[in-house]
C-alpha positions as CSV (number, residue, x, y, z in Angstrom):
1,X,159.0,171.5,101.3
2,X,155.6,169.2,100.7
3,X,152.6,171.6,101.8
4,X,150.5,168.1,103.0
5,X,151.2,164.7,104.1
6,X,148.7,162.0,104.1
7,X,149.3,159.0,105.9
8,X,146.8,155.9,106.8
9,X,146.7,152.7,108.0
10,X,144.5,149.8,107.2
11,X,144.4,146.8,109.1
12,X,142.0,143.6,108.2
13,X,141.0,140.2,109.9
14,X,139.0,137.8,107.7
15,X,137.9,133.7,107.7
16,X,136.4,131.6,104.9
17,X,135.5,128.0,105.3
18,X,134.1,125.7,102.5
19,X,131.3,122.8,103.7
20,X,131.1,119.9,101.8
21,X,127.2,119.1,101.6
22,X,128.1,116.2,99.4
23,X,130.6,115.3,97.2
24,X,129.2,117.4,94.2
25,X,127.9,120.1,96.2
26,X,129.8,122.9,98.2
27,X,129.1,125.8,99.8
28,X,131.4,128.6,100.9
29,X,131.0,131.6,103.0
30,X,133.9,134.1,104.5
31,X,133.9,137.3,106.3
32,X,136.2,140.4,106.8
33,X,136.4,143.1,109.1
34,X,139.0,146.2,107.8
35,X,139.6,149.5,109.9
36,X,140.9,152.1,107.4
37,X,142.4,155.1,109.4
38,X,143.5,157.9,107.7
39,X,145.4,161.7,108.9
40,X,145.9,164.4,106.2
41,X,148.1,167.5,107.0
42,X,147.4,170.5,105.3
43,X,148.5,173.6,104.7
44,X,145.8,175.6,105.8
45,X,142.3,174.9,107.0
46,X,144.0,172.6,110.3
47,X,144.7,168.7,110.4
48,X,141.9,166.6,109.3
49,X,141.2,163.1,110.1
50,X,138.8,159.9,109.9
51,X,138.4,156.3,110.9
52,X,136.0,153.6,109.3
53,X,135.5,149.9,110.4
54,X,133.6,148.2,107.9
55,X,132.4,144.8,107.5
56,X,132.3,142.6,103.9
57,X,131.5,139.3,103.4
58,X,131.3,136.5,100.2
59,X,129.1,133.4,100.1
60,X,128.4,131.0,97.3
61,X,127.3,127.7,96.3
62,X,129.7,125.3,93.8
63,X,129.0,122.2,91.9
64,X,131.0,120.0,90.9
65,X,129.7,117.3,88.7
66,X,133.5,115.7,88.4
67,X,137.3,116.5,88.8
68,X,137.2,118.3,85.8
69,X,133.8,120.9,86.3
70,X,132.8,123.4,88.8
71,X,129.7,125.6,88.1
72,X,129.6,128.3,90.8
73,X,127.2,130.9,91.5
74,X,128.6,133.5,94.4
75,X,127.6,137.2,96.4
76,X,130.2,139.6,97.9
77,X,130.4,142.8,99.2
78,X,132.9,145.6,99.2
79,X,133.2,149.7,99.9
80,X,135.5,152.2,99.0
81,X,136.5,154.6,101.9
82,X,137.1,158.1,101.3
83,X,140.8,159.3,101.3
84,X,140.6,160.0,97.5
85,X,144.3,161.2,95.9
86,X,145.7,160.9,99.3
87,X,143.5,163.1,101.0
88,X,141.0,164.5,102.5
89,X,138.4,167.8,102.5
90,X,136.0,169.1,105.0
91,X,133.0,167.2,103.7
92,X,135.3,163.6,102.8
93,X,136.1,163.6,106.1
94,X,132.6,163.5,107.5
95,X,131.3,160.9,104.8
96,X,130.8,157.1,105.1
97,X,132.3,154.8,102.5
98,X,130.4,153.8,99.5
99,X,129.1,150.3,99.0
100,X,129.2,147.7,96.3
101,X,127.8,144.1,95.6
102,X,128.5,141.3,92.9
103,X,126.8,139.1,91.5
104,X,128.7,136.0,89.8
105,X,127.7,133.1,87.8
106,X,130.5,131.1,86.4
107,X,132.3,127.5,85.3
108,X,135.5,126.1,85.6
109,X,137.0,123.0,83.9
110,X,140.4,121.3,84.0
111,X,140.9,119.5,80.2
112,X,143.4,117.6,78.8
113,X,144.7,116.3,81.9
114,X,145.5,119.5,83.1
115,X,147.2,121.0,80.3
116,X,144.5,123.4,79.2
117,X,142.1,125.4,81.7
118,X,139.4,127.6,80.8
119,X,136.7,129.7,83.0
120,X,133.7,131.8,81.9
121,X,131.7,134.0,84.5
122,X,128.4,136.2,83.8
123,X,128.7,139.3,86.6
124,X,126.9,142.5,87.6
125,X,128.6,144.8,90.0
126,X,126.1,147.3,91.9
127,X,127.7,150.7,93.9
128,X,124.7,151.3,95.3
129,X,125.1,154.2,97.7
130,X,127.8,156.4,95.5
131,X,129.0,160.0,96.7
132,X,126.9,162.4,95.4
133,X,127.2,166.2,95.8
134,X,123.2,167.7,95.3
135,X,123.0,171.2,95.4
136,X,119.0,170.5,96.6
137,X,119.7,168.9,99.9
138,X,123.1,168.7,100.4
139,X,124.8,169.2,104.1
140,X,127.7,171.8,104.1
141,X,129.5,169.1,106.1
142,X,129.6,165.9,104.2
143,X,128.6,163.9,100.9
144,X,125.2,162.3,100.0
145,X,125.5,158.7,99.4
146,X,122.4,158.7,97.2
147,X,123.3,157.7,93.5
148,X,124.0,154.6,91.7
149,X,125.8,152.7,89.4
150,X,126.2,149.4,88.1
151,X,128.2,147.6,85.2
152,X,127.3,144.0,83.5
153,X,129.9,142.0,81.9
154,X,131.0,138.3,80.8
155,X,134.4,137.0,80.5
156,X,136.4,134.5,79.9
157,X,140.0,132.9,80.3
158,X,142.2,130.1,79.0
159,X,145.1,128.6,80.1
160,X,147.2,126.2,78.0
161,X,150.4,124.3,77.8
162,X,151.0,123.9,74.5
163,X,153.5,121.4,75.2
164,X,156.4,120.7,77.1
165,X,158.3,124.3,76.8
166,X,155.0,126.7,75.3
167,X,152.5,128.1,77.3
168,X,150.0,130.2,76.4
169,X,147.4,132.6,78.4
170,X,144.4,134.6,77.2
171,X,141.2,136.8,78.5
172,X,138.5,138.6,77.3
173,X,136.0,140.5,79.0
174,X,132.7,142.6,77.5
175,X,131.1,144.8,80.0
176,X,128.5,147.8,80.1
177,X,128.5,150.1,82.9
178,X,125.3,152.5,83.6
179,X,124.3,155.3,85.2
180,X,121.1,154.8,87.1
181,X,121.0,157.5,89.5
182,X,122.5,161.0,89.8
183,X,122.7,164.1,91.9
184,X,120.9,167.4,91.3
185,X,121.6,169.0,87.4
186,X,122.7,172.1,89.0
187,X,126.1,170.2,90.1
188,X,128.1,169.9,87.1
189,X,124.7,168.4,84.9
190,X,124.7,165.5,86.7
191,X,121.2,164.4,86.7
192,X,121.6,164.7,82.9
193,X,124.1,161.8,83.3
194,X,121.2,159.0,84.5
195,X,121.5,156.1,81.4
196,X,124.4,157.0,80.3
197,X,127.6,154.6,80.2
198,X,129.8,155.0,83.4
199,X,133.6,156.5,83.2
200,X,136.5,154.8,82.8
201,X,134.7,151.2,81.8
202,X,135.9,149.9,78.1
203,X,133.3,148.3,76.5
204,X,135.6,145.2,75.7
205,X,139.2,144.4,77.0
206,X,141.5,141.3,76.6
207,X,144.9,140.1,76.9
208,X,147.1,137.4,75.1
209,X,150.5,136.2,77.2
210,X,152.9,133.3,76.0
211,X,156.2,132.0,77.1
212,X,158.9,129.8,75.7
213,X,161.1,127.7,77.9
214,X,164.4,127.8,76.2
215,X,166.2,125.5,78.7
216,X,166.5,125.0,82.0
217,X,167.6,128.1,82.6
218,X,166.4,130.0,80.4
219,X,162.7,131.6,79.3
220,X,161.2,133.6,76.9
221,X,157.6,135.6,76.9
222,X,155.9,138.1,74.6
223,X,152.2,139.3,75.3
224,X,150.0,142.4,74.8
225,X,147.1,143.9,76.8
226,X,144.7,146.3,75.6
227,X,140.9,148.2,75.3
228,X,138.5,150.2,73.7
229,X,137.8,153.4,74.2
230,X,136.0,155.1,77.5
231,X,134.8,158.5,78.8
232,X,135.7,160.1,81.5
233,X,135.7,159.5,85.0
234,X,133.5,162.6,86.3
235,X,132.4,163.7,82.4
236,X,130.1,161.1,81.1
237,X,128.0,164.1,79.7
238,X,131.0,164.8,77.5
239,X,131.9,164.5,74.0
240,X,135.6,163.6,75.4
241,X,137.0,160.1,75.0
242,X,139.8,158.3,76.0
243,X,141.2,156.5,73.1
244,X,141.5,152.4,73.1
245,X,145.1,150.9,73.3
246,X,147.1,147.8,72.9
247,X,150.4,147.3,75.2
248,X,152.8,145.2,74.0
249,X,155.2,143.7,77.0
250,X,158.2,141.2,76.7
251,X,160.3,139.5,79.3
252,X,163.4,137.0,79.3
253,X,163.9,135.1,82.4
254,X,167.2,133.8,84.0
255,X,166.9,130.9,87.1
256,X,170.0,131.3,88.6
């Protein structure tokens, strides 16, 4: 018999409009309210239980010289409630979500009359108010939301139809995540941790996808996905790494 359940609910409302300034020049701007709600059963200890209704919004500002270009530069928000694994604990239950920004700067174009379309974006991604245990001021009750981290990257995409029956997808993306503020060194050595390259963030990932229409029935793809190495999540201090990879995936595809 399970010893916990953990069951939630998440219900959002959003709108996004674009306005035309001219015919080059756009601007863009949406809104989003969620309600995350979230009971966990437990063993022992008693039910526990939390609610959060957040807001998040995007904006940005596009130009498009032609039909074929658009230049973009856009701001968004986004948070991460707490309900980690599918649960919760006395203090996760009493702590706010945490918060994140980005910052993008990218293009778009449309070549070859549409057969081949490419996109390159410069981003930074900030979580500004990350859950922090500090042995120095911490409440018995809930988390601090006092560290920070942030991750810089580029990518890019293409898109191509080789010709009538080959088509052909790639990406790359080159990123850095840091560590810019952590907790008290008596918790696991965190403070120890500031500079140092965040868990779980592969220094360069990428993936190659192609397909082959055999007929009109029937099609063909091979691709492969894959990344460099990366610490651990909650161990950037350690010597630990998780090896890189490539995936290799195949499909055939019947229309019936």
């Amino acid at each position: 018999n399970p010893a916990n359940t953990f069951h939630s609910t998440t219900t959002g409302v959003y709108g996004q409009d674009t306005l035309h300034l001219t015919d080059r020049w756009k601007l863009l701007a949406g809104v989003r309210h969620d309600v995350f709600d979230g009971e966990y059963e437990r063993a022992s200890g008693g039910p526990l239980s939390r609610t959060d209704r957040m807001w998040s919004h995007r904006e940005g500002i596009m130009y498009q010289p032609d039909e074929h270009a658009n230049y973009y530069l856009s701001h968004g928000t986004s948070f991460n409630a707490s309900g980690d694994l599918y649960q919760f604990d006395n203090r996760t239950t009493n702590t706010p979500p945490e918060q994140s920004r980005n910052y993008e700067l990218g293009a778009k174009w449309e070549l070859l009359d549409g057969d081949l379309s490419m996109r390159t974006a410069l981003f930074r991604t900030i979580k500004y108010n990350e859950r922090n245990a500090d042995a120095a001021s911490a409440s018995t009750t809930n988390y601090l939301l006092n560290a920070q981290r942030h991750t810089d990257g580029i990518e890019f995409e293409a898109a191509g139809r080789i010709n009538s029956k080959l088509e052909v997808f790639g990406s790359l993306a080159l990123q850095k995540g840091i560590i810019d503020k952590a907790g008290d060194p008596s918790i696991n050595g965190s403070q120890n941790n500031e500079g140092k390259t965040s868990g779980l963030t592969p220094r360069l990932s990428g993936s190659i996808w192609a397909t082959y229409q055999i007929n009109s029935q029937w099609r063909a793809g091979l691709g492969a996905d894959g990344m460099t190495g990366r610490v651990p999540a909650s161990a950037e201090s350690s010597a630990n790494r998780a090896p890189g990879y490539i995936k290799a995936d195949a499909l055939i595809e019947y229309e019936a």
